[in-house]
C-alpha positions as CSV (number, residue, x, y, z in Angstrom):
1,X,12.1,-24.9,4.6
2,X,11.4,-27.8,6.8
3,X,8.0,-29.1,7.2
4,X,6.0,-31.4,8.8
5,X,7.2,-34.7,10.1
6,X,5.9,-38.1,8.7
7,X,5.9,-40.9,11.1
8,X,9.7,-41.0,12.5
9,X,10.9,-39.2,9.0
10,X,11.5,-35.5,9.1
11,X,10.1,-33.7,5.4
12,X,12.5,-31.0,3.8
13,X,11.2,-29.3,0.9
14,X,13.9,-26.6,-0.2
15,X,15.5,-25.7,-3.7
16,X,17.0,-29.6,-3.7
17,X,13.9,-31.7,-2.5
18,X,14.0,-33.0,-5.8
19,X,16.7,-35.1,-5.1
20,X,15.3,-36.5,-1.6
21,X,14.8,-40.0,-3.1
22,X,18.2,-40.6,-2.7
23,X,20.3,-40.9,0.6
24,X,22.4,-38.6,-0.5
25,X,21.6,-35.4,0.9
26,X,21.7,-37.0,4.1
27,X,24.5,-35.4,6.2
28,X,26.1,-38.5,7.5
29,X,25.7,-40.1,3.9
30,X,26.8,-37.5,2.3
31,X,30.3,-37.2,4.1
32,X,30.8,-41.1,3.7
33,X,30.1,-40.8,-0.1
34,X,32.1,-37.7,-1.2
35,X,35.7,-37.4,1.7
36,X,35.7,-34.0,0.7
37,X,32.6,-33.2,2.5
38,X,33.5,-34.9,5.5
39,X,35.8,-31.9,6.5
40,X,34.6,-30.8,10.1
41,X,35.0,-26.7,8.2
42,X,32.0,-27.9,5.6
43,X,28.8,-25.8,7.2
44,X,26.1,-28.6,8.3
45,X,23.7,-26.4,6.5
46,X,25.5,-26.8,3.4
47,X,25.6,-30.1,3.0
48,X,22.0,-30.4,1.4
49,X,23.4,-28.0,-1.1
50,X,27.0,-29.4,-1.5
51,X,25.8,-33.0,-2.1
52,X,23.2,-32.3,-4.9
53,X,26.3,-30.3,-6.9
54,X,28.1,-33.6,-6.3
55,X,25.6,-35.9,-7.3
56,X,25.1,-34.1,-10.5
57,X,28.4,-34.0,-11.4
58,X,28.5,-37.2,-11.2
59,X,25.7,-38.0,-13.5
60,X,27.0,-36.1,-15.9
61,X,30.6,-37.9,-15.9
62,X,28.5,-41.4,-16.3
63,X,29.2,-42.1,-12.6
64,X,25.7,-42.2,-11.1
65,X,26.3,-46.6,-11.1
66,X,29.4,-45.8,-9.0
67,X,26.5,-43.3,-6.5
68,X,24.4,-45.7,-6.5
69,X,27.0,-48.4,-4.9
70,X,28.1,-46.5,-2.7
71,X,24.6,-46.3,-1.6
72,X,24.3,-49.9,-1.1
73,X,23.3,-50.9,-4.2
74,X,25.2,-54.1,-5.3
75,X,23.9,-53.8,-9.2
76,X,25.2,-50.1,-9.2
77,X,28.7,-51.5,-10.7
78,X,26.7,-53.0,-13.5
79,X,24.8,-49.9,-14.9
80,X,24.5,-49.2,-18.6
81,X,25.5,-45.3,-18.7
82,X,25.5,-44.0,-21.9
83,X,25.7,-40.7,-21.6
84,X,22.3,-39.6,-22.0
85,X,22.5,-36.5,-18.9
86,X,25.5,-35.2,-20.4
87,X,23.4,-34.9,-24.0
88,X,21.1,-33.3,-22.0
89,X,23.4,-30.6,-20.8
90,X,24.9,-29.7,-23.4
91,X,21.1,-29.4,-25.6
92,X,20.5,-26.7,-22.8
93,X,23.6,-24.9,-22.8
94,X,23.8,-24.8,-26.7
95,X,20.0,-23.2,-26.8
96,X,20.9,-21.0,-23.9
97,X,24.1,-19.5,-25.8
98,X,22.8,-19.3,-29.3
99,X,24.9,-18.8,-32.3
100,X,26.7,-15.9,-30.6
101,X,26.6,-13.4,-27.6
102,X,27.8,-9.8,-28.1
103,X,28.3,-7.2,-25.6
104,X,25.8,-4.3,-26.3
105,X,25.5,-0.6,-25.3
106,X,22.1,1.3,-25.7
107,X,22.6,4.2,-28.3
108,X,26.0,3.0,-29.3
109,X,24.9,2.1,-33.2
110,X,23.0,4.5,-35.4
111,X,21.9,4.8,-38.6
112,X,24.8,7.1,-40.5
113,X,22.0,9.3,-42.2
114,X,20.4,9.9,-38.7
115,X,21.8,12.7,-35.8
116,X,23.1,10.6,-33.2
117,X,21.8,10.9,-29.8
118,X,22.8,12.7,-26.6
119,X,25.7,10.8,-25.4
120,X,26.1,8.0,-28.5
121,X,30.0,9.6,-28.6
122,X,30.2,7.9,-24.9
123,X,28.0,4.7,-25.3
124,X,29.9,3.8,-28.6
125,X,33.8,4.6,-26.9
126,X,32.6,2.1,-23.4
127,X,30.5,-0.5,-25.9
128,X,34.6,-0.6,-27.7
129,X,36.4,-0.9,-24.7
130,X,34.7,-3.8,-23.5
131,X,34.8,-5.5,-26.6
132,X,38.1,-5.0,-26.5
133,X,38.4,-6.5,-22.8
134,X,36.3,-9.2,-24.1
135,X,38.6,-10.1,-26.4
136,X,41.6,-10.4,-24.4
137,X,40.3,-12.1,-21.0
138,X,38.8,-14.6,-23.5
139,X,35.0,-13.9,-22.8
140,X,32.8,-16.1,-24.5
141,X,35.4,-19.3,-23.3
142,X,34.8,-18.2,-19.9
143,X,31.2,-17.6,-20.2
144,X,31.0,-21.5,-21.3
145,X,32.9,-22.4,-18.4
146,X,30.3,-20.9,-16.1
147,X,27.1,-21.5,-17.9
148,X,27.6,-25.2,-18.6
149,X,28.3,-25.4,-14.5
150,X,24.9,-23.4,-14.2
151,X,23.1,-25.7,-16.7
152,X,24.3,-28.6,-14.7
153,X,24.4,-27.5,-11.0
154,X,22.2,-24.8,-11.0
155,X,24.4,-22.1,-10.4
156,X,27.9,-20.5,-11.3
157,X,30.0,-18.2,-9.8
158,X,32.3,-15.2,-12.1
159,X,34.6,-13.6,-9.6
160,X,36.3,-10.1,-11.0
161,X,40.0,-8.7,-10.2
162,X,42.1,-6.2,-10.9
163,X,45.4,-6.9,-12.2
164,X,47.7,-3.8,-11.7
165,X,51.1,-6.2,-14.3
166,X,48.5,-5.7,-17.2
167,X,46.4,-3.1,-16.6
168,X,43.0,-5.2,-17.0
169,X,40.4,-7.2,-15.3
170,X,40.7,-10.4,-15.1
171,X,37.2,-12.7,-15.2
172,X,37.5,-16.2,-13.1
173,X,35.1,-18.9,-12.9
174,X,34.5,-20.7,-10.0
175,X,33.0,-24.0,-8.7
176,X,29.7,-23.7,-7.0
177,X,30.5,-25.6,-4.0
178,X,33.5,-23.1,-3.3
179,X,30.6,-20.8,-3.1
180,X,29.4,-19.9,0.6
181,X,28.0,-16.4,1.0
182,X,27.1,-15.6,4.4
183,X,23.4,-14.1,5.1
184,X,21.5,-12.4,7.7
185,X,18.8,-13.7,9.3
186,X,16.2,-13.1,6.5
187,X,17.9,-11.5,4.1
188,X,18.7,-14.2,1.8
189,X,16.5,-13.9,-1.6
190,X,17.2,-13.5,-5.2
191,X,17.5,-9.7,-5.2
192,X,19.9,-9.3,-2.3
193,X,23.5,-9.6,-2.4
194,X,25.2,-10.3,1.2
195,X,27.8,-8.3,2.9
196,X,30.4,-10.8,3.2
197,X,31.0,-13.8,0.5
198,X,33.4,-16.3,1.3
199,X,35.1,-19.1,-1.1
200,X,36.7,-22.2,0.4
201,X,38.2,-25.6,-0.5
202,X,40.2,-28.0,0.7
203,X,44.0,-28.6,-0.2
204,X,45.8,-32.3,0.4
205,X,48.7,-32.8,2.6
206,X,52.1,-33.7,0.4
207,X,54.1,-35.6,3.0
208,X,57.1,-35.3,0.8
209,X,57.5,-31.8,1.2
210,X,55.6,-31.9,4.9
211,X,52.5,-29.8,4.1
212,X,50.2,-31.0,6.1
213,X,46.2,-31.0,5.2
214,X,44.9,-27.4,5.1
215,X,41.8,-25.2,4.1
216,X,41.9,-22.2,2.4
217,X,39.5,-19.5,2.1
218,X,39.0,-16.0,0.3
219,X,36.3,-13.4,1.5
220,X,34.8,-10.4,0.0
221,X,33.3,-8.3,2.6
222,X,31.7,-4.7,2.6
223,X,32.6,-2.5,5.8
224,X,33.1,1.2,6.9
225,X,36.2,2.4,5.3
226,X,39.2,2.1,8.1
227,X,42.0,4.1,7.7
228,X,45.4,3.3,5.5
229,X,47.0,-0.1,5.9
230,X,49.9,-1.2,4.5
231,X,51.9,-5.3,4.1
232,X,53.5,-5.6,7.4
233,X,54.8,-8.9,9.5
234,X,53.6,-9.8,13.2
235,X,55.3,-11.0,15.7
236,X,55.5,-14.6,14.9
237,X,56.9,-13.6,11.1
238,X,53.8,-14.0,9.9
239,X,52.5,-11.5,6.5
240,X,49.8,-9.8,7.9
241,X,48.5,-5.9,7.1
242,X,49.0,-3.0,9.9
243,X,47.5,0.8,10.5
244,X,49.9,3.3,9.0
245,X,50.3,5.7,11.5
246,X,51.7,9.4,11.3
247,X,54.4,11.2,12.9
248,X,52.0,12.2,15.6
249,X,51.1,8.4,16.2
250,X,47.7,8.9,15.0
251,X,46.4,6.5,12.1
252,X,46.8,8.0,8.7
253,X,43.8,8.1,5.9
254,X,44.0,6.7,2.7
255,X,44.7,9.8,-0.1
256,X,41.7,11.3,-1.2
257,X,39.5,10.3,1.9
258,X,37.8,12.2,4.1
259,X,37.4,12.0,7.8
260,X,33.4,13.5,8.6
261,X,32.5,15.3,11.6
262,X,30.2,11.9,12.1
263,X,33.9,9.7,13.0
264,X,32.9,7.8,9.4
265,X,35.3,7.7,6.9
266,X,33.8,8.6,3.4
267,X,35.6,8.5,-0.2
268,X,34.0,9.5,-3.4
269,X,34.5,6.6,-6.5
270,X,35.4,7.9,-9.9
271,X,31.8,6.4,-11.0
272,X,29.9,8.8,-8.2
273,X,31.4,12.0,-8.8
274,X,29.8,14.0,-6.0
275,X,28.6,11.4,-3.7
276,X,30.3,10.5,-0.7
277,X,30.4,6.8,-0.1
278,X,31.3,5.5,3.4
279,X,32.0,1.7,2.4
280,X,34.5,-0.2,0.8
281,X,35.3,-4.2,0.1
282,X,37.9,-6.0,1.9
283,X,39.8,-8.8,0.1
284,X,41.4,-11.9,2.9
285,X,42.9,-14.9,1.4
286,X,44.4,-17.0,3.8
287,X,44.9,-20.5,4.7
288,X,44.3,-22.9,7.8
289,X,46.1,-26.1,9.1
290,X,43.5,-28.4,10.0
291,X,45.5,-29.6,12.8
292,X,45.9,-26.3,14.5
293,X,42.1,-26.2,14.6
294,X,40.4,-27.3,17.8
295,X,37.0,-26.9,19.0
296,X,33.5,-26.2,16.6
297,X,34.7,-24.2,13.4
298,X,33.4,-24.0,10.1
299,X,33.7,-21.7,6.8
300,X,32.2,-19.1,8.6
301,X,34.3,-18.8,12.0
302,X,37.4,-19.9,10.6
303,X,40.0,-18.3,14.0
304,X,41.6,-15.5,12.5
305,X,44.5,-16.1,14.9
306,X,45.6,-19.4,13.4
307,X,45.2,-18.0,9.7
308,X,48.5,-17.7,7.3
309,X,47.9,-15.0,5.1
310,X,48.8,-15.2,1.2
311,X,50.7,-12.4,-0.8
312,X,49.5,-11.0,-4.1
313,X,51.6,-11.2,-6.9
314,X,52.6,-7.2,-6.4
315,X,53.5,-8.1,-2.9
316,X,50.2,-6.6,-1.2
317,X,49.7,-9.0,1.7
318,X,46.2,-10.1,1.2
319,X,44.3,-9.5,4.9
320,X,41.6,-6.9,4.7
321,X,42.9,-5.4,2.0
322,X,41.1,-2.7,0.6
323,X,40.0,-2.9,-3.0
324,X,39.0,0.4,-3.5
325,X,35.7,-0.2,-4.8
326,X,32.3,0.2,-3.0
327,X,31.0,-3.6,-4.2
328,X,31.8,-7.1,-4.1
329,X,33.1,-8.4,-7.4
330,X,31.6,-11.5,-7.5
331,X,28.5,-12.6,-9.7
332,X,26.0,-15.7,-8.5
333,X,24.5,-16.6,-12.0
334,X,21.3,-18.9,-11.1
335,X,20.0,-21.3,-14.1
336,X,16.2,-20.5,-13.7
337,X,14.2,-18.0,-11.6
338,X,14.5,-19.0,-8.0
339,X,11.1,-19.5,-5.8
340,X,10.6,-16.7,-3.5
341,X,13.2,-16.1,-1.1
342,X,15.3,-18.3,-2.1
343,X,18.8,-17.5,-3.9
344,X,20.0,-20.8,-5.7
345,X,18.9,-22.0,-8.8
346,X,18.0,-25.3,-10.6
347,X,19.8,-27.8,-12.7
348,X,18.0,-29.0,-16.1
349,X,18.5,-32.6,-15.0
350,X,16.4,-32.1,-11.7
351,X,13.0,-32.7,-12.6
352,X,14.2,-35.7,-15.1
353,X,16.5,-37.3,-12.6
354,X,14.7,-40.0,-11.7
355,X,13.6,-40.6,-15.2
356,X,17.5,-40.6,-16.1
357,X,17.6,-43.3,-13.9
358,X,15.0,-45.4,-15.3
359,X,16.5,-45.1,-18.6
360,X,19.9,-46.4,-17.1
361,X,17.7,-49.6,-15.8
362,X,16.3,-49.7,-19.1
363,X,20.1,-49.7,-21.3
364,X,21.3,-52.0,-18.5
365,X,18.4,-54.7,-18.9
366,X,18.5,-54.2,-22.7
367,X,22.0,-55.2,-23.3
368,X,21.9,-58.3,-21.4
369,X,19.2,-58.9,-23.4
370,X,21.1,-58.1,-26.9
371,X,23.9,-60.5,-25.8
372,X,20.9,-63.5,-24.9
373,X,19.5,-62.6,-28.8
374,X,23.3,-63.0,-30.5
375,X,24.1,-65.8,-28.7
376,X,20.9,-67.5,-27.6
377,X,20.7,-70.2,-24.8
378,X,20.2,-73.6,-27.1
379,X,19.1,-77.1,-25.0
380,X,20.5,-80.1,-26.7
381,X,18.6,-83.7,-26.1
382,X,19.7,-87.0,-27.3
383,X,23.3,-85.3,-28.5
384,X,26.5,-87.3,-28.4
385,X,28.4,-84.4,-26.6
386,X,32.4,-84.8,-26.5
387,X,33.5,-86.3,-22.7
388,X,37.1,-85.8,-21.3
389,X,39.5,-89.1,-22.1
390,X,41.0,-88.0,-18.5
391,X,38.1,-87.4,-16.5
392,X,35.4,-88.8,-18.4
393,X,33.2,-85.8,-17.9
394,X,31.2,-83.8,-20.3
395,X,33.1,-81.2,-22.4
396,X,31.3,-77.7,-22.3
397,X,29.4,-77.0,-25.7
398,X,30.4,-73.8,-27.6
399,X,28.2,-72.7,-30.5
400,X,30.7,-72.1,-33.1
401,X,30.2,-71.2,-36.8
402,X,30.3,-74.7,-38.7
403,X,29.3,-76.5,-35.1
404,X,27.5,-79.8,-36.4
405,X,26.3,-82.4,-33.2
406,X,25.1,-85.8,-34.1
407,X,21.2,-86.3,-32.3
408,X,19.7,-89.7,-31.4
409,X,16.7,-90.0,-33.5
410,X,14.9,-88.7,-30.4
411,X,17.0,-86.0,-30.1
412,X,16.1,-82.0,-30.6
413,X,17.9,-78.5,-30.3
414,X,16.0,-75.9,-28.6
415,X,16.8,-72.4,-28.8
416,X,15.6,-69.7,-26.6
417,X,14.3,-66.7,-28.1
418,X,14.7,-63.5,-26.5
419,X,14.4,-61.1,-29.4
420,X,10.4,-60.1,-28.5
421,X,12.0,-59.0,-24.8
422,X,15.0,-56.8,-26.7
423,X,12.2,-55.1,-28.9
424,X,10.2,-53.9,-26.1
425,X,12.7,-52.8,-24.1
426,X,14.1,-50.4,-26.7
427,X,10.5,-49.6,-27.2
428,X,10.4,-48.6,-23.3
429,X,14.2,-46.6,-24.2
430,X,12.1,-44.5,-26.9
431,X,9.3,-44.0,-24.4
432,X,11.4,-42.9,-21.7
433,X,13.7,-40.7,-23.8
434,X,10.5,-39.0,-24.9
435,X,9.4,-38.5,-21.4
436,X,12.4,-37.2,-20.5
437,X,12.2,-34.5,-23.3
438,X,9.1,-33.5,-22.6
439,X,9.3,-32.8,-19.1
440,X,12.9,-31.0,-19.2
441,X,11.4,-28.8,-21.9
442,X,14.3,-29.5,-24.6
443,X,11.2,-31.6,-26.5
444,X,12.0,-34.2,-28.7
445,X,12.7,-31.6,-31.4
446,X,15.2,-30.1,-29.6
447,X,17.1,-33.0,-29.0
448,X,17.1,-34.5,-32.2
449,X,15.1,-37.2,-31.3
450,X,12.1,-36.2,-34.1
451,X,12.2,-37.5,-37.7
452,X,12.1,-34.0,-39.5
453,X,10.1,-36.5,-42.4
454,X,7.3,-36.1,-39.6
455,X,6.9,-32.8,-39.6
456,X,4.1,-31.8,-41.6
457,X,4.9,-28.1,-41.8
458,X,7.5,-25.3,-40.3
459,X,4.9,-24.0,-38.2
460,X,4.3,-27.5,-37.0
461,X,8.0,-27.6,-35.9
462,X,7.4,-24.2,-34.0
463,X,4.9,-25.5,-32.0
464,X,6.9,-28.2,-31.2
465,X,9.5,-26.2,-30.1
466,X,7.6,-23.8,-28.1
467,X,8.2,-25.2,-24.8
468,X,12.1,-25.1,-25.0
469,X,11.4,-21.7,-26.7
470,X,9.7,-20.3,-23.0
471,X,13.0,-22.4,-21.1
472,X,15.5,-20.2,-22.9
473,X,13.5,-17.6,-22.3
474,X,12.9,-17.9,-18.8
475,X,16.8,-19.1,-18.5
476,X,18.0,-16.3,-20.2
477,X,15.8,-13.9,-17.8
478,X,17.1,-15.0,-15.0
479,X,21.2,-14.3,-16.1
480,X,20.0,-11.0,-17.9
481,X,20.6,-8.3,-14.6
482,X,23.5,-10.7,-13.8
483,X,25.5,-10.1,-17.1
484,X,24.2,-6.2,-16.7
485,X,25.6,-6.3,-13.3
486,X,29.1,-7.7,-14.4
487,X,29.5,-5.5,-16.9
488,X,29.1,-2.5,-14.7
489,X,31.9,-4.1,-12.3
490,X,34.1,-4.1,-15.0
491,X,33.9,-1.0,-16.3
492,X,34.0,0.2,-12.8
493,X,37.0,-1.9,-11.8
494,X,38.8,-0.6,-14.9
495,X,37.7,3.0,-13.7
496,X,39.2,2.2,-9.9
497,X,42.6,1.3,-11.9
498,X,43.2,4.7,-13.3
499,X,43.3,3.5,-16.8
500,X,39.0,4.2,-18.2
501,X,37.7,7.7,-17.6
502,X,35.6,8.7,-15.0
503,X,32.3,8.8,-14.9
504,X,28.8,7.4,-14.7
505,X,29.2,3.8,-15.9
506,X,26.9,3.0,-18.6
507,X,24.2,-0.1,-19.2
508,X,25.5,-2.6,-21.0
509,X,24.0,-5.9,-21.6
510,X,25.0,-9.4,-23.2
511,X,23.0,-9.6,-26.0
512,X,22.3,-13.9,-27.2
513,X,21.8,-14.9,-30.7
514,X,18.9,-17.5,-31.8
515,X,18.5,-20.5,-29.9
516,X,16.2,-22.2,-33.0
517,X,17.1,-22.3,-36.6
518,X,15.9,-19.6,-38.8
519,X,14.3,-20.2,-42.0
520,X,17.2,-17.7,-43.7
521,X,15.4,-17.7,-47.4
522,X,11.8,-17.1,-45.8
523,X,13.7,-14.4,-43.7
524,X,14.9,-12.7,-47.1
525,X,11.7,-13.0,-48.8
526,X,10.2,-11.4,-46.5
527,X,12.9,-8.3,-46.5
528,X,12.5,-7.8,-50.0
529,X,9.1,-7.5,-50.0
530,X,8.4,-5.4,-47.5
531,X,11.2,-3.0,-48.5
532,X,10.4,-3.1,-52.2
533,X,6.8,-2.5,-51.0
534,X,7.3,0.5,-48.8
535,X,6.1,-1.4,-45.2
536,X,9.8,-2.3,-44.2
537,X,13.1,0.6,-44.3
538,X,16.0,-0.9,-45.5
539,X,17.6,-0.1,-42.0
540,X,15.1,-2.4,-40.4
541,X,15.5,-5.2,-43.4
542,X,19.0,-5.0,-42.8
543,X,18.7,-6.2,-39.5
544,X,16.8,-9.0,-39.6
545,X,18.9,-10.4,-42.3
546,X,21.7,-9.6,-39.2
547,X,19.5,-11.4,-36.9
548,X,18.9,-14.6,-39.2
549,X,22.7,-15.0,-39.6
550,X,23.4,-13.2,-42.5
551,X,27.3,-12.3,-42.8
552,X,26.4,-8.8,-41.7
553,X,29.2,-6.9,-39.5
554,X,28.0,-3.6,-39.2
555,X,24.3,-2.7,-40.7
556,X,25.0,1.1,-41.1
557,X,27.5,-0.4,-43.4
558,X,25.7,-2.5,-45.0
559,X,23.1,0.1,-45.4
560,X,25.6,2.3,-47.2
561,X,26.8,-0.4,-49.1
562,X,23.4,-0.8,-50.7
563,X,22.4,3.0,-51.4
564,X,25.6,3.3,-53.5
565,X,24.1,0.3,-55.9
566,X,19.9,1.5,-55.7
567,X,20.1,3.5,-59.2
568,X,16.6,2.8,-59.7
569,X,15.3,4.3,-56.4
570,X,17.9,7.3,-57.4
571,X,16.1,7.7,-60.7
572,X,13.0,8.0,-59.1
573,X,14.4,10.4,-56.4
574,X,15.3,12.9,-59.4
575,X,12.1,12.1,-61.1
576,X,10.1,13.4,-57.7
577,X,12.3,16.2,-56.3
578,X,14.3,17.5,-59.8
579,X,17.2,18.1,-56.6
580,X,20.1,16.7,-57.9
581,X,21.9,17.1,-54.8
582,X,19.5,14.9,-52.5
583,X,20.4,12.0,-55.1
584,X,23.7,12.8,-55.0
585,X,23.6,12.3,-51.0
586,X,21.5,9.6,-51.4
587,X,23.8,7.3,-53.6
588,X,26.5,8.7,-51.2
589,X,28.3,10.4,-53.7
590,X,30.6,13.5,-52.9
591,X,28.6,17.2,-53.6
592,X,29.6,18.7,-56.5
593,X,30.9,22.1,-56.8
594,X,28.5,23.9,-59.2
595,X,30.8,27.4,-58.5
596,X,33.9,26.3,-59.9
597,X,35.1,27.7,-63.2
598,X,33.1,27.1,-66.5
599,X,35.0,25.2,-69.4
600,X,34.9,27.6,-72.1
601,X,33.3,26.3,-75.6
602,X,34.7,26.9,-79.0
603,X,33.0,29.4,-81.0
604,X,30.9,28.7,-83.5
605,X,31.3,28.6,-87.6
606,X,29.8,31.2,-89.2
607,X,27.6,30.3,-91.7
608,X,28.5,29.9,-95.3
């Protein structure tokens, strides 16, 4: 939001003030630095938003020296960049993921011994079927893709379609600053979702083949449901979509919708059986000749008359086409909890920019130092030094291995000594990298930059590691609804394609494994005693040997695996009931049939 003005300066504070010390965000610096912002169809209030994406990727591809002189900045070619943003991207994204994510379905697992619930029959089948969809559209791959974008820019994009050739949907990622959704006045906050959601980039001209310079763009929009379309041609050639109209010249509806007595259009979703829903999306993907455009457009009034329309791959000419689904498919994952109304999040280099920057100073004033300490700046007095027979001129002086130089008896050799300088300047490196921990919250121990001989304890470590412990956790909050939310689409997509049953869809969330080590044998002490003590059941000990990493598929399993092995928990079953059955069931054996047929026994000797 804009504030104040200082002197002749105007003060912004929004979600990317923290990177106001640079010219950067500046709209005329910002489409000098990056040509692909200068684009008159890039929204001047994006820019802010745009640039920062840009400068951090940048950072993170050890090209803030290169920023930096474009800025002005004649050392900028010079700077040390050692990777040390990148580091801390990937620290953040690895704590973020944990060992593993797995999608779960409440009331989908049960005990075997236990009733299941009402409706564990359905949790169990959907909790399957997205496993299974997982598995082929490559789900944890993608979710890297997105979340390392998130970690670094502060927000990623997934993006849902159906694909009728194989029957599935198919998960995209895409790059934040394709991202534009379009808000009403005060509606934008991290709770709402906007009607229409556009995503636009530019493409170069190839004069080879004569394609000139063009933008395109794809929009998901929600509107009242129109009547049937269908891939027709105008009257320029061009692919665009047209009313079908009856014999009677009136427009025809869509099979299975409903015209009301109101004049809306209504269809009911296989996912609300017996609710009437009066909206659908509409899917446009077109592109634009920036020649043909003329006059003030950007991104968001794009001139529908100049657009070329694309064709899907099934031949569905892509202009308002109706998706058959009452949502947009697309999924804004923010990296931290956005400030109120706002609906972007925050990079984990934000905060520690500046400090990034000092520590790139640092590296670049510490190895011109190191090459002053190897090969040190010596002043010779009173030397014979070797002159050129041609010019008579002094030769240069090398310091070679071996080098011997004859001194007049008032001669000396003095050596400059630069090694105290070197020592605190790696001393300021170790300061600033500590700094830097601290304040992104990945702590020293969470980068590896503590000597584990330091720490006096394990509970020492955990209080080390406490405030990265509250970042994942406030990271992971923030994506938790998100990853609830695209699971929902899919099953619902999957649903819309005829090929998943109807029905309510179910909750489903992505569940993350440990972001911190786990003390595995502590973890198993503790299981056996409190199961061998009575305090723990061996469902619940099972489990946390599953949560500390334990090769444990299935705990029910597991569980089962166990019982058939406990025959000293079986002998005290018998001992305290006498029912031989209950052991039986308890060491999972098969019943016995105590009505079968008796063996018959031999008959005894009489007695002599």
């Amino acid at each position: 939001m804009p504030g104040g003005t200082v002197g002749l300066r105007e003060l912004v504070i929004d979600a990317w003030s923290w990177l106001s010390y640079k010219e950067t965000l500046a709209p005329e610096t910002a489409r000098r630095t990056f040509p692909e912002l200068a684009g008159q169809w890039v929204p001047e209030e994006d820019l802010r938003r745009l640039a920062a994406y840009k400068s951090l990727v940048a950072y993170d591809q050890n090209q803030a020296g290169q920023l930096a002189a474009a800025h002005g900045d004649e050392d900028g070619g010079e700077r040390r960049e050692l990777g040390d943003p990148s580091r801390l991207i990937e620290a953040a994204l690895g704590y973020l993921l944990g060992s593993e994510q797995k999608i779960v379905v409440p009331g989908a697992e049960h005990a075997e011994d236990e009733p299941p619930a009402e409706g564990a029959g359905s949790a169990a089948a959907v909790q399957e079927r997205l496993r299974a969809w997982a598995k082929k559209e490559q789900f944890p791959l993608r979710v890297q893709q997105a979340e390392r974008c998130a970690v670094r820019c502060g927000d990623g994009v997934y993006v849902l379609s159906w694909a009728p050739d194989k029957g599935r949907v198919l998960l995209r990622t895409y790059d934040p600053g394709w991202y534009f959704p379009e808000w009403e006045e005060g509606e934008q906050d991290i709770a709402e979702y906007p009607r229409r959601v556009h995503f636009a980039w530019g493409l170069p001209a190839d004069p080879a083949k004569g394609v000139k310079e063009r933008v395109r763009r794809i929009t998901y929009e929600l509107d009242w449901i129109a009547p049937a379309t269908r891939s027709g041609y105008d009257v320029a050639g061009g692919a665009v979509r047209e009313t079908v109209l009856g014999d009677d010249g009136t427009a025809v509806l869509t099979p299975g919708d409903v015209l009301t007595e109101t004049g809306r259009i209504t269809r009911i979703y296989p996912w609300s059986a017996g609710r009437p829903s009066p909206v659908t999306c509409y899917l446009t993907d077109a592109e634009w000749v920036l020649d043909d455009l003329r006059g003030s457009y950007d991104v968001y009034s794009l001139p529908a008359g100049k657009a070329r329309y694309r064709t899907r791959a099934d031949g569905e000419v892509l202009d308002r086409l109706d998706l058959q689904v009452d949502f947009q498919p697309v999924v804004h994952i923010p990296n931290s909890i956005p400030d109120v109304g706002e609906h972007w999040g925050r990079s984990v280099l934000a905060l520690v920019l500046q400090g990034l920057d000092e520590l790139a100073a640092t590296d670049t004033d510490s190895s011109a130092a190191s090459a002053t300490t190897g090969s040190p700046v010596i002043a010779l007095a009173g030397a014979r030094l070797p002159v050129d027979r041609a010019t008579g001129q002094a030769l240069p002086v090398r310091v070679r291995a071996g080098s011997v130089w004859e001194l007049s008896e008032s001669g000396r050799m003095d050596t400059l000594d630069t090694s105290p300088q070197l020592a605190e300047l790696r001393s300021r490196i170790d300061h600033l990298q500590d700094r830097i921990a601290a304040n992104s919250r990945l702590t020293a121990a969470g980068l590896g930059l503590l000597d584990p001989t330091e720490v006096p304890s394990g509970y020492a470590l955990q209080l080390a590691l406490s405030p990265l412990d509250s970042l994942v956790g406030a990271m992971r909050l923030a994506r938790s609804d998100r990853y609830a939310l695209l699971l929902r689409m899919v099953q619902r997509l999957h649903q819309a394609g005829r090929v998943w049953p109807e029905g309510e869809s179910l909750s489903a969330e992505l569940v993350w494994g440990p972001h911190a080590p786990t003390d595995r044998a502590a973890v198993l002490a503790d299981v056996v005693s409190g199961v061998t003590n009575g305090v723990l059941s061996l469902e619940t000990g099972v489990r946390m040997l599953q949560d500390a990493g334990y090769p444990i598929e299935d705990a029910a399993e597991e569980v089962a695996r166990i019982q058939k092995r406990a025959f000293d928990q079986a002998a005290r079953l018998a001992d305290a009931t006498g029912d031989n059955a209950a052991v039986r069931e308890y060491l999972r054996l098969p019943k016995t049939d105590l009505g079968g047929p008796r063996v018959p026994l031999p008959p005894k000797r009489p007695e002599a």
